[in-house]
C-alpha positions as CSV (number, residue, x, y, z in Angstrom):
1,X,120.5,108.2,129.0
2,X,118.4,105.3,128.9
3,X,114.2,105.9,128.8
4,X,112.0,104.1,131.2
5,X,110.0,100.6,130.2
6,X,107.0,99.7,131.5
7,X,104.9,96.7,130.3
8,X,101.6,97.1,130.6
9,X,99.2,94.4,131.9
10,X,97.8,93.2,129.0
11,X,100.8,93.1,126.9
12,X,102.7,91.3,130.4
13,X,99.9,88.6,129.9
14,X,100.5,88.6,125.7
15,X,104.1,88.0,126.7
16,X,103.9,85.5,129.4
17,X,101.1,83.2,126.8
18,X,103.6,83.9,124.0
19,X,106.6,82.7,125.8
20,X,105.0,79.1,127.0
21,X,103.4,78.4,123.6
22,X,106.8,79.1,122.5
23,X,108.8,76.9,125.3
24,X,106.4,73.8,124.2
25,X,106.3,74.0,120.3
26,X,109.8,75.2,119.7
27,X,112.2,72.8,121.2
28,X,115.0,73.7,118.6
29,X,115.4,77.0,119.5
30,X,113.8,77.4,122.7
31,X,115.5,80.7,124.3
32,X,114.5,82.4,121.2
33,X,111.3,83.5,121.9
34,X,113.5,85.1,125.7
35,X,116.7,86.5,123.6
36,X,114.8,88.5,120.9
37,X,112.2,90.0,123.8
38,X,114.9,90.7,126.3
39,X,116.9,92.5,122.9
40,X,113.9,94.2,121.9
41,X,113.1,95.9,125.1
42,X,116.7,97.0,125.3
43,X,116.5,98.4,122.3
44,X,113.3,100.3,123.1
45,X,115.2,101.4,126.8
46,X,118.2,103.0,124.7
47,X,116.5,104.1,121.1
48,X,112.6,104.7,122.2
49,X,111.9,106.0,118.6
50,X,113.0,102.6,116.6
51,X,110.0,100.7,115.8
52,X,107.6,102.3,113.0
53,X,104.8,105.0,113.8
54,X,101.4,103.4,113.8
55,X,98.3,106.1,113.3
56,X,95.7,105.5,116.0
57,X,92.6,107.4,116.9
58,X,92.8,107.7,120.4
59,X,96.6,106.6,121.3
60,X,99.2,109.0,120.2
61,X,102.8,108.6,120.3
62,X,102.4,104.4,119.2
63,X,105.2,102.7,117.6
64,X,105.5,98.9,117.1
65,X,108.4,97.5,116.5
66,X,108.9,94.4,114.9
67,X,111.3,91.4,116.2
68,X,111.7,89.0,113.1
69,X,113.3,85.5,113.8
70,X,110.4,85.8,116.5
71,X,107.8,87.0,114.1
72,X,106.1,89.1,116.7
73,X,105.8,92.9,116.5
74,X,105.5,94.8,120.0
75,X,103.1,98.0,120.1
76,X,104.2,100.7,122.4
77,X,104.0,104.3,123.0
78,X,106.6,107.0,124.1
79,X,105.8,109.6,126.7
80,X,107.6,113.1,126.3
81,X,110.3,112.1,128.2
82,X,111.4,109.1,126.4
83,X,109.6,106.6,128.5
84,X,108.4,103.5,127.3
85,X,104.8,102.0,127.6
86,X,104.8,98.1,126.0
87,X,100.9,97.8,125.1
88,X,100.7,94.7,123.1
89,X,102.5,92.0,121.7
90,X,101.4,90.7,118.3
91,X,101.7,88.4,116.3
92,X,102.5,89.1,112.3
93,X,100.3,86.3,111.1
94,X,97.7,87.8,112.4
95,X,95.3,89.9,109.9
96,X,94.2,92.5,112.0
97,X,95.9,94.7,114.5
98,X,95.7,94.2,118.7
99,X,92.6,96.2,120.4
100,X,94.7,98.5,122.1
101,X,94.1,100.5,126.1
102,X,96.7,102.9,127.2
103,X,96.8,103.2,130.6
104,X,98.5,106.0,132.4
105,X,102.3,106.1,133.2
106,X,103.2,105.3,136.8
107,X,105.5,108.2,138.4
């Protein structure tokens, strides 16, 4: 049984700067950036549990999961059903960790 993925608005935006950036300074592998999001999320839609906990004060449940020829990690959390909340997508270069919202799961 597959698990419900939802992306979130603020990780949809993430996603959506992420991907032009990575349409106008990659021209050598330019579905890349596409392939590796579209596996990841499948990934997350038939194994919720695969990316790494990450210990949060106020967000339980979050996971990130990293997608490496990409170099991005995606930060997500996992409802008691399975279901899958995409919060963030984030950069590894990047020191610190994304400020992170949860916002309730739709029905």
């Amino acid at each position: 049984m597959s698990a419900r993925l939802r992306v979130g608005a603020v990780a949809d935006r993430q996603i959506q700067d992420a991907g032009d950036w990575w349409l106008r300074n990659r021209p050598k592998a330019p579905l890349a950036f596409t392939e590796d999001l579209e596996s990841a999320f499948d990934l997350l839609e038939t194994v919720p549990g695969a990316g790494e906990p990450v210990p949060h004060r106020t967000i339980s449940r979050l996971r990130r999961l990293l997608i490496a020829r990409i170099r991005y990690f995606l930060y997500y959390t996992v409802d008691e059903d399975g279901n899958v909340e995409v919060l963030a997508l984030w950069h590894t270069s990047r020191r610190r960790p994304p400020s992170l919202t949860r916002s309730p799961m739709e029905p």
